[in-house]
C-alpha positions as CSV (number, residue, x, y, z in Angstrom):
1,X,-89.6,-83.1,24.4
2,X,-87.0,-80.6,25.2
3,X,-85.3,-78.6,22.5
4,X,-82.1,-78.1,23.3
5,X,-79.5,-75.9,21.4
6,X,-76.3,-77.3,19.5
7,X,-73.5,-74.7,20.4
8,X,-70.2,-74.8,19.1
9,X,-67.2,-74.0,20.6
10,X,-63.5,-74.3,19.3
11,X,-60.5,-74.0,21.7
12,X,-60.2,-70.1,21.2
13,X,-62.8,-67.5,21.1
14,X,-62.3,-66.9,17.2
15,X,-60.5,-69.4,16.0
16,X,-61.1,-70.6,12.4
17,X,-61.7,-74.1,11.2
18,X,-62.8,-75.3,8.4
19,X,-64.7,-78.1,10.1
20,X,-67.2,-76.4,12.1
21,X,-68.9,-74.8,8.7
22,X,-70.5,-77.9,7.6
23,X,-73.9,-78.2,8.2
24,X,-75.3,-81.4,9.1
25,X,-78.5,-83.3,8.3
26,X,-81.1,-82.5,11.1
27,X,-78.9,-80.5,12.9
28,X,-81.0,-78.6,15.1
29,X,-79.4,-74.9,15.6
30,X,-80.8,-71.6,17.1
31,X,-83.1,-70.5,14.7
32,X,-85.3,-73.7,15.2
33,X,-84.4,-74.1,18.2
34,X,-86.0,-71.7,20.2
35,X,-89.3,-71.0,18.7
36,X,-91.2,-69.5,21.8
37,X,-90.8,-68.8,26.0
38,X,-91.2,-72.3,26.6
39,X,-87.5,-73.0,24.2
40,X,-86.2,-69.9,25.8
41,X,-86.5,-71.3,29.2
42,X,-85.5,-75.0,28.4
43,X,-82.1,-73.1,26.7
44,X,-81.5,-70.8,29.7
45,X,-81.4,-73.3,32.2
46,X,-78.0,-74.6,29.9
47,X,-76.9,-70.9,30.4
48,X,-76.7,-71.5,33.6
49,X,-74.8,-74.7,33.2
50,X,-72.2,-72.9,31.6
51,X,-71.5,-70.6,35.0
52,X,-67.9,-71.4,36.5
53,X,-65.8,-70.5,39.0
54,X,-64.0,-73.5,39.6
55,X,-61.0,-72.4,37.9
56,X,-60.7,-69.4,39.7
57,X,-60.8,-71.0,43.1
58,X,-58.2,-73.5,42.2
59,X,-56.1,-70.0,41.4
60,X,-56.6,-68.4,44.4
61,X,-55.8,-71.6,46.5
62,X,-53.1,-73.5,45.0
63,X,-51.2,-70.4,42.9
64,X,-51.1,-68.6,46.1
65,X,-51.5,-69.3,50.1
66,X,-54.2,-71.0,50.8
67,X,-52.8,-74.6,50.8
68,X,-49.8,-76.6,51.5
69,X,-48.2,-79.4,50.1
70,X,-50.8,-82.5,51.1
71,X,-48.7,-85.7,52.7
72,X,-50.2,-87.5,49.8
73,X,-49.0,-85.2,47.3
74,X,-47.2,-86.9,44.1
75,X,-45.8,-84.1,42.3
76,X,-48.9,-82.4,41.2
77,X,-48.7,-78.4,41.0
78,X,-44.4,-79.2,41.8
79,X,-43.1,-77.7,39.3
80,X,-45.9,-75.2,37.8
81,X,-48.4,-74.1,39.6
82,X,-47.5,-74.2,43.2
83,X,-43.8,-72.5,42.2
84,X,-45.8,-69.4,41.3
85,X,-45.5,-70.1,37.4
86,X,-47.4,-67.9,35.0
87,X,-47.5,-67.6,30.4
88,X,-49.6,-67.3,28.2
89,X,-49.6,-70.9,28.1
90,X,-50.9,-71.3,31.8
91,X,-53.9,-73.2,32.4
92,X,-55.6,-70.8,34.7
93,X,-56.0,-68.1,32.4
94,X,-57.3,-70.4,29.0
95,X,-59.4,-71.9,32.0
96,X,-61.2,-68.5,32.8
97,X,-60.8,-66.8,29.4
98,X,-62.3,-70.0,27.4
99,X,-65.1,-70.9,30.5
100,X,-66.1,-67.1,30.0
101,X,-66.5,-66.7,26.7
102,X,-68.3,-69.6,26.7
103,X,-71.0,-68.4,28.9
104,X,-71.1,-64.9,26.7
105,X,-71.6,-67.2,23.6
106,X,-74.5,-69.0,24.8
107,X,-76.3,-65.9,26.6
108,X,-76.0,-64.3,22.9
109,X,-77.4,-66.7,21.2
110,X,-80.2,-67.1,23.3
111,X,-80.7,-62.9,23.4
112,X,-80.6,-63.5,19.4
113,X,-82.9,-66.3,19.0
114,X,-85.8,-64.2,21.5
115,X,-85.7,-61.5,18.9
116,X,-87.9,-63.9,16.6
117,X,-90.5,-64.7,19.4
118,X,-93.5,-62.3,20.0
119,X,-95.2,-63.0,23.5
120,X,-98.2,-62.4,23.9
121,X,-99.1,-59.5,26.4
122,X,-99.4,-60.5,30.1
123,X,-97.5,-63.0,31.7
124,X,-95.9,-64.7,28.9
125,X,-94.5,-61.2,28.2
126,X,-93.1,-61.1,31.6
127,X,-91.6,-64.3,31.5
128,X,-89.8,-63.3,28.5
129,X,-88.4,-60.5,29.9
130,X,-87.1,-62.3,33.1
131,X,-85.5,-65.0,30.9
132,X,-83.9,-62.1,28.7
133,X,-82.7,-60.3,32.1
134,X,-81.1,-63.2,34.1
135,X,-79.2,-63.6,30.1
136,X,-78.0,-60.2,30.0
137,X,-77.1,-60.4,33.5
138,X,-75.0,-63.7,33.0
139,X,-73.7,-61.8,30.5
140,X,-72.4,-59.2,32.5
141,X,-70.6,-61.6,34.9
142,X,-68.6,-63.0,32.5
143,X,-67.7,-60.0,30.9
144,X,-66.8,-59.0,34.6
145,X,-64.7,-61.8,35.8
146,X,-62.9,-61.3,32.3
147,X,-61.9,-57.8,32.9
148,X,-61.3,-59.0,36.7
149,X,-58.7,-61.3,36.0
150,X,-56.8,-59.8,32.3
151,X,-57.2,-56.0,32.6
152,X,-54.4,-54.3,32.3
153,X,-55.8,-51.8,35.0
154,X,-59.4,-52.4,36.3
155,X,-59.6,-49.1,38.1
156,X,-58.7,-47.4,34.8
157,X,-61.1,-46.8,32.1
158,X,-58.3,-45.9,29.3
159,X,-56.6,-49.3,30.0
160,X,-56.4,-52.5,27.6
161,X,-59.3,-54.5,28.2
162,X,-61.2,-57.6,26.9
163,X,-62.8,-58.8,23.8
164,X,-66.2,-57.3,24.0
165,X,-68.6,-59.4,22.6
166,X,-72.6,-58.5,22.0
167,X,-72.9,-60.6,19.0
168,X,-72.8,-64.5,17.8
169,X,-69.3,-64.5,16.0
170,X,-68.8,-66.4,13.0
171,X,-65.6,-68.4,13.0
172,X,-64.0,-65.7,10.6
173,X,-64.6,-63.0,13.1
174,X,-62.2,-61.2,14.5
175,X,-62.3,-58.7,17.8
176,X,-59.5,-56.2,19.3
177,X,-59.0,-55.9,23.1
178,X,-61.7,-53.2,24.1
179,X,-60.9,-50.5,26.9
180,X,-61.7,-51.3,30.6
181,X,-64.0,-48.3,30.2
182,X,-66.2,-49.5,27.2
183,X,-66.6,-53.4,28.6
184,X,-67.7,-51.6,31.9
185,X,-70.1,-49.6,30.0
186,X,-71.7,-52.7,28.3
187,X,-71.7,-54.2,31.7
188,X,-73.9,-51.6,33.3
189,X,-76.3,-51.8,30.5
190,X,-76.8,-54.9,30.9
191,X,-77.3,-54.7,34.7
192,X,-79.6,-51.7,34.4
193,X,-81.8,-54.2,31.6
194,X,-81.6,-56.8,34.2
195,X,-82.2,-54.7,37.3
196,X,-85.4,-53.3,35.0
197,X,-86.8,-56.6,34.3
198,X,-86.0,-59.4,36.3
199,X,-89.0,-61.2,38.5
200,X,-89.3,-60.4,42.0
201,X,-90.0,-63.5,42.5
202,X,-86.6,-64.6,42.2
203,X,-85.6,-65.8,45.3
204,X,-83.8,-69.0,45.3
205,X,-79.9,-68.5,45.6
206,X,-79.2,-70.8,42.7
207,X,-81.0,-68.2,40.2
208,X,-79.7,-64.5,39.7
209,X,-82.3,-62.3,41.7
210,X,-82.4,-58.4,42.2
211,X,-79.8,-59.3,45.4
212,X,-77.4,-60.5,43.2
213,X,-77.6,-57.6,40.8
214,X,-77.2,-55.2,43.7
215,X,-74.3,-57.4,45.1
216,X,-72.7,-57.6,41.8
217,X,-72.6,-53.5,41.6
218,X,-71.0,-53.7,44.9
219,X,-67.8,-56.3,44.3
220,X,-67.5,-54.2,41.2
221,X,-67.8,-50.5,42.0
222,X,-65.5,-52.0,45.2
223,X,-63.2,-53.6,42.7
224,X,-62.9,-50.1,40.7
225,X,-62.4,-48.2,44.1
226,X,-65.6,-46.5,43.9
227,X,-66.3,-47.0,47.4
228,X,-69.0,-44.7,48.1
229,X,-70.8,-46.4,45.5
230,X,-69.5,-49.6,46.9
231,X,-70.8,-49.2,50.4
232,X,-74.1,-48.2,49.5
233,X,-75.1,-51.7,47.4
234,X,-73.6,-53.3,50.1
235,X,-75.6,-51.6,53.0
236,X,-78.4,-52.6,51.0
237,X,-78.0,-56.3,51.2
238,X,-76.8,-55.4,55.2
239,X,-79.5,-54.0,55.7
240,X,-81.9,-57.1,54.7
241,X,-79.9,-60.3,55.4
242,X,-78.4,-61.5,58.4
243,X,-74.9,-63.1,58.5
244,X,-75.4,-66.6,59.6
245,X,-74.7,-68.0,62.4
246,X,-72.7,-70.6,63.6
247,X,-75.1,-73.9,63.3
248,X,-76.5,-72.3,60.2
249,X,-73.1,-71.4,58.9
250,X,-71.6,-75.2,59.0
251,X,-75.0,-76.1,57.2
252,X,-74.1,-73.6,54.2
253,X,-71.3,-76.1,53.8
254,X,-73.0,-79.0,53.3
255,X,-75.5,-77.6,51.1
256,X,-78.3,-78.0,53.7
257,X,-79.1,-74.4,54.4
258,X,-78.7,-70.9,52.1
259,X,-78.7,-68.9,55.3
260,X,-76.7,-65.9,54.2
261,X,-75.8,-66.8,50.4
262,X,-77.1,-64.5,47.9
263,X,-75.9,-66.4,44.9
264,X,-74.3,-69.9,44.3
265,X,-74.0,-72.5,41.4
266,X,-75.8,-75.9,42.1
267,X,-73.5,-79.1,41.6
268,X,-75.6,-82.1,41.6
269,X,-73.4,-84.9,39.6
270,X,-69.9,-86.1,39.4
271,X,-68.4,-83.3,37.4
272,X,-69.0,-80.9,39.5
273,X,-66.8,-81.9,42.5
274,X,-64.9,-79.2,43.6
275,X,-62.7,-80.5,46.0
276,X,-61.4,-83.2,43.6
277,X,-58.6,-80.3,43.1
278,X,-57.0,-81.0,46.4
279,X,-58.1,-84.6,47.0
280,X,-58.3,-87.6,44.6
281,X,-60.6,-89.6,46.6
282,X,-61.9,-88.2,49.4
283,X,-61.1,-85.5,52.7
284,X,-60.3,-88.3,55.0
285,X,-56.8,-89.5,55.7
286,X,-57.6,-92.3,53.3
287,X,-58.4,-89.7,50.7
288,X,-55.5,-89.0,49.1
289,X,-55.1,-85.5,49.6
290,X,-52.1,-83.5,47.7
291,X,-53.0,-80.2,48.8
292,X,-53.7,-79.4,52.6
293,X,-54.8,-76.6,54.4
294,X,-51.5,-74.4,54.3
295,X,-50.0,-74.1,57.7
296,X,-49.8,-70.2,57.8
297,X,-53.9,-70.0,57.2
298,X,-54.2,-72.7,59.7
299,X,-52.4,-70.4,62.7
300,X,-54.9,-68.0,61.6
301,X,-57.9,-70.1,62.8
302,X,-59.1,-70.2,66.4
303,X,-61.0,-73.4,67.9
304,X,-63.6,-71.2,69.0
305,X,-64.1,-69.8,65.6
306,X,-67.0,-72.0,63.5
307,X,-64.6,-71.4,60.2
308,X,-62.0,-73.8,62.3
309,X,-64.6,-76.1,62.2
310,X,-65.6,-75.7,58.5
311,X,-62.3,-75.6,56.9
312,X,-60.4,-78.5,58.9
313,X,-61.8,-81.7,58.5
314,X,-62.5,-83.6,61.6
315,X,-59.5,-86.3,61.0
316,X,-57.2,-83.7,60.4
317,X,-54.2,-84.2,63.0
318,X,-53.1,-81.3,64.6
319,X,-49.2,-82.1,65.9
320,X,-47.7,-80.1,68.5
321,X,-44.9,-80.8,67.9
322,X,-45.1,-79.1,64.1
323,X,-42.6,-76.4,64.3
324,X,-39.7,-78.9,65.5
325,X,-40.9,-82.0,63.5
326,X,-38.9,-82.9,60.2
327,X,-41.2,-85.1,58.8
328,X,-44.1,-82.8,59.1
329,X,-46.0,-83.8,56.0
330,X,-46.9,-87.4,57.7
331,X,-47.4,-86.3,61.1
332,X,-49.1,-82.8,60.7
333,X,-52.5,-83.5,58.5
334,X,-54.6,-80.2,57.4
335,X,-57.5,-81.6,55.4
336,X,-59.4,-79.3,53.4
337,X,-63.6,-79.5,54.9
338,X,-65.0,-76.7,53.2
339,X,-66.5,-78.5,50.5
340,X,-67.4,-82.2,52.8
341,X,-69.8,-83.6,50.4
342,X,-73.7,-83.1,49.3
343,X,-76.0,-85.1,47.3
344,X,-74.4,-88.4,48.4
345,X,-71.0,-87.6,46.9
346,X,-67.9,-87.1,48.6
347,X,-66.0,-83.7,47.1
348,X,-68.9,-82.3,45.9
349,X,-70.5,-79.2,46.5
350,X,-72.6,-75.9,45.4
351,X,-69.9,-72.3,44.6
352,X,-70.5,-69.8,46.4
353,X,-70.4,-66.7,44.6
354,X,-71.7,-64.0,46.9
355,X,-72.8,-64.2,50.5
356,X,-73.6,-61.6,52.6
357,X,-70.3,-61.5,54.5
358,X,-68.6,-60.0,51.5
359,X,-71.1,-57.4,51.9
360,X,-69.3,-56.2,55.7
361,X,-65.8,-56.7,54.0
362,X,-66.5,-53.8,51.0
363,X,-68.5,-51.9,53.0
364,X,-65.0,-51.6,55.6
365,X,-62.7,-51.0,52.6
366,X,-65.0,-48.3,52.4
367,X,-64.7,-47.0,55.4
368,X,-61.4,-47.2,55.2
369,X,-60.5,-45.4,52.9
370,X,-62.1,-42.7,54.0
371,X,-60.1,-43.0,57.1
372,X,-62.8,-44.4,59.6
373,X,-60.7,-46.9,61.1
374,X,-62.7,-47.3,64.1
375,X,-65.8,-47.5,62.1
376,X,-64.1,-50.3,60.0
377,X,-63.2,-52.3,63.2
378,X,-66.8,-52.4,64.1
379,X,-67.8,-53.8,60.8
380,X,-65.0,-56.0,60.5
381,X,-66.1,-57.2,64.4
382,X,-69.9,-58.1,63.9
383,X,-68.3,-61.1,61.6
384,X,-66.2,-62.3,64.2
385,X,-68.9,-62.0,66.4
386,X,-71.3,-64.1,64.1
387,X,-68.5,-66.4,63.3
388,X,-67.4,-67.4,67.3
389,X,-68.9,-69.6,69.5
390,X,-67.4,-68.4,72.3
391,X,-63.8,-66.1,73.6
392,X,-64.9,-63.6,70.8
393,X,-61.4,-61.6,69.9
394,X,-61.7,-58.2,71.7
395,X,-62.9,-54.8,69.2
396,X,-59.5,-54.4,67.4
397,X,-58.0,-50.8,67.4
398,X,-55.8,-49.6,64.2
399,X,-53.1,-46.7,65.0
400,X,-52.5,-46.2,61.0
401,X,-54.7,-47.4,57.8
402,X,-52.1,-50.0,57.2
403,X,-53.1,-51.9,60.0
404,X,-56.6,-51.7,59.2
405,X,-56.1,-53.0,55.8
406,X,-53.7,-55.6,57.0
407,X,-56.6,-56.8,59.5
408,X,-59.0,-56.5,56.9
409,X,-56.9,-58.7,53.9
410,X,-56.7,-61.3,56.9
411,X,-60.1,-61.9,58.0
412,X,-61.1,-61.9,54.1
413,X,-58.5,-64.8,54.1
414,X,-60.5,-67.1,56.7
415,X,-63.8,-65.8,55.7
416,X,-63.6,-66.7,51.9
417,X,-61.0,-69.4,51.7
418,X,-61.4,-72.1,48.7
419,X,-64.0,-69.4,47.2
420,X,-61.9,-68.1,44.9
421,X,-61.1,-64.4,46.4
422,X,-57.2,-64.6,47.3
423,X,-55.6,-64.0,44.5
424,X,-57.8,-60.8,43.5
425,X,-57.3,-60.1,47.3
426,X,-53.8,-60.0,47.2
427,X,-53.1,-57.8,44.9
428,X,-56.0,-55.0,45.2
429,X,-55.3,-55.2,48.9
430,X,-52.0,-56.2,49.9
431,X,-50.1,-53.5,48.5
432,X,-52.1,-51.3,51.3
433,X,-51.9,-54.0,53.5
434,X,-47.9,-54.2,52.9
435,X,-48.5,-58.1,52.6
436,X,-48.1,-60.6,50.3
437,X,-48.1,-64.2,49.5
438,X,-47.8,-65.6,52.6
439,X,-46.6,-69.4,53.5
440,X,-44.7,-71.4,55.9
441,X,-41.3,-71.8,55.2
442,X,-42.1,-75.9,55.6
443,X,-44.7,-75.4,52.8
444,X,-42.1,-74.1,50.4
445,X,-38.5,-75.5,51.8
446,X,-38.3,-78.2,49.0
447,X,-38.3,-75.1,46.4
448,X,-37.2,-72.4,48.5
449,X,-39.7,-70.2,46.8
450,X,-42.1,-69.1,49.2
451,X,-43.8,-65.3,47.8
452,X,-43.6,-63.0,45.0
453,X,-43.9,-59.1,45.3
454,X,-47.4,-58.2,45.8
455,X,-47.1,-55.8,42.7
456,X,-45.6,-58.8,40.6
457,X,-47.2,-58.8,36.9
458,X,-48.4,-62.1,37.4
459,X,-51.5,-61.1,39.6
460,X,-52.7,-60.3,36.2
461,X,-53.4,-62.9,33.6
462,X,-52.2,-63.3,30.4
463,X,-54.0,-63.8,27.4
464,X,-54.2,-66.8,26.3
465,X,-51.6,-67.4,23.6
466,X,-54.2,-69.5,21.5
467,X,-56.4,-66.4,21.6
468,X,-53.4,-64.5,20.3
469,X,-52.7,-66.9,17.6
470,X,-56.0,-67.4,16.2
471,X,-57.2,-63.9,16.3
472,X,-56.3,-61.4,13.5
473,X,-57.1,-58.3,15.3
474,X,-54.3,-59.2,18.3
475,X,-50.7,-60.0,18.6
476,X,-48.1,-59.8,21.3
477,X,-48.2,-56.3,21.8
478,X,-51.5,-56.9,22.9
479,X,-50.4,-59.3,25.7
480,X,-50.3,-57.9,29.3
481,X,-47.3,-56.6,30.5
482,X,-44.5,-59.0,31.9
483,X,-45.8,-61.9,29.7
């Protein structure tokens, strides 16, 4: 029989109630509950569980430009969400700040219950070590999308960042925001333990492997603007996996194929159905869809492009006569495809967290940068030419860098829509792109609010104002700026 860990998790980080101190009969907790490698193992695979990103793609899709107001669409994201409305109350940040924290509590308390095992030399010994590596590792991520999302300056060391937590806190513990520097510090320790000791064995995409620890230093030496650094993890992965193409790259979709994913987090029952944030039933026209594809992505697309193919769903109505229609929103149908169904269930599919096409995106930011805008467009064009079928776009030509990161933020836009990358796209990218959120007018009439500055505060989140209230070590001059 399985032994699996009782964990315990209020709704804030450090949050103190009485309740949680009693100790129940039988109650089965760490220190009995992982005894040896076998226990470690069993308890990892709940790590794992405890991976998200969902909450960052609805961020990235809804908050910004990637959909529209579906035809089927009662009200929901009307007068919050969709209106570009952000405080410390928001769901999207207690969504990523509580999911994460989550996933650092149950990596530490597996990391502290293996320091009571002994393996025995050999393979059990290795098997440890992997088990402690892909922990640490997990670790790391959610440390990382932490300081992705609320610190006040990722590219700045001396900036306010997280809580920084290597430890199982008791509920009378309190932590102060760490620097972006010192997180990113424990970060790389973990990574280099990880790197160090992780199986090579580790090949399937739903487990962290040595490609994911390499991808993982790129998106985050790319996200610090240390692009040599950044270009040289991603050449790596490049250099050994192929972008898919276009057969392979609609199967990717429907779960039938890893082709070019490096990591991704298996969904296999009801409660992990992605698309049920932009559909209530289905992605058919009797699915009651209240977010669309947004019209200003959709222009974007080309029929010869597979990505047309993989976001619009195949009874998706296309009317001509958009531009001059007024009742758009019954005759003009963008249904969101990119997550069709796996597993026999509508809605639901595996995250995508790195694939291999992010890999030619950082590695042109790179080259950018440094002013090798010809070498960018060559980059940028071997995923166009993986991605068409046929009437591949000419090589483009930039005359200035702003061009080339305007191209750049674009083809990032069709490439990783519904993954959760817009939103962090938007505002590392657009103010060199001189872009910003960008939707048609007949997505945002009823409201008349259609962008914000891309240098607006709210492309950082706040913290959570439960975190704030329960936490003696921060108050609201700890809160990001603006909020």
């Amino acid at each position: 029989m399985k032994k699996i860990l009782i964990f315990i998790i209020g709704i804030s980080l450090f949050s103190c109630q009485d309740a949680i101190d009693i100790e129940q009969a039988g109650e089965l907790t760490e220190d009995v509950a992982i005894e040896n490698v076998t226990d470690m193992q069993n308890n990892l695979n709940f790590v794992y569980s405890a991976v998200n990103n969902s909450t960052q793609i609805s961020l990235s899709s809804i908050w910004t430009d990637e959909v529209g107001i579906g035809f089927a669409n009662g009200g929901q994201g009307l007068d919050g969400d969709y209106l570009f409305q952000m405080n410390a109350g928001s769901n999207f940040a207690s969504g990523i700040w509580n999911s994460s924290y989550d996933l650092i509590n149950f990596a530490n308390r597996l990391i502290k219950s293996s320091e009571s095992i002994s393996p025995e030399e050999g393979e059990e010994e290795q098997a440890y070590l992997n088990i402690l590596a892909q922990a640490r590792a997990l670790r790391a991520w959610a440390h990382f999308q932490l300081l992705t999302y609320f610190s006040e300056d990722i590219t700045d060391d001396n900036s306010a960042g997280v809580l920084l937590v290597d430890f199982v806190p008791k509920t009378n513990d309190n932590l102060p925001r760490s620097s972006t520097g010192e997180v990113f510090d424990f970060i790389i320790k973990d990574l280099d333990f990880a790197e160090t000791n992780l199986s090579e064995t580790m090949t399937n995409p739903i487990y962290l492997s040595q490609d994911f620890i390499t991808a993982f230093r790129a998106r985050m030496a790319l996200y610090r603007e240390n692009y040599t650094e950044a270009q040289g993890y991603a050449q790596q992965l490049i250099d050994q996996i192929p972008l898919s193409q276009p057969s392979t790259y609609r199967d990717i979709w429907r779960d039938e194929a890893a082709g070019e994913v490096i990591f991704k987090l298996e969904r296999t029952t009801n409660d992990g159905r992605i698309a049920s944030l932009w559909q209530s039933v289905s992605n058919r026209i009797d699915g009651s869809s209240f977010y669309e594809v947004g019209r200003a992505l959709f222009n974007l697309l080309d029929e010869n492009d597979v990505r047309y193919d993989v976001l619009i769903g195949d009874e998706s109505i296309v009317d001509p006569t958009y531009f001059a229609s007024n009742n758009y929103l019954e005759s003009d149908i963008l249904l969101i495809n990119k997550y069709p169904g796996s597993e026999g269930l509508n809605r639901l599919n595996d995250l995508k967290i790195f694939r291999v096409s992010e890999m030619y995106f950082i590695k042109a930011e790179a080259q950018i940068n440094n002013e090798n805008l010809s070498e960018a467009a060559s980059t940028i064009q071997e995923i166009r030419e993986a991605r068409y079928t046929s009437n591949t776009p000419s090589l483009p030509s930039y005359s200035n860098s702003t061009e080339a990161w305007a191209d750049l933020l674009e083809e990032r836009r069709i490439e990783l829509a519904f993954e959760g990358h817009r939103y962090i796209d938007l505002r590392r990218i657009g103010p060199k792109a001189n872009v910003t959120v960008d939707r048609d007018p007949k997505d945002c009439d009823f409201s008349g609010i259609c962008s914000i500055p891309n240098n607006d505060y709210r492309f950082i989140l706040p913290i959570p104002a439960t975190e704030i209230q329960a936490n003696d070590e921060l108050s609201q001059d700890d809160q990001n700026p603006g909020y």
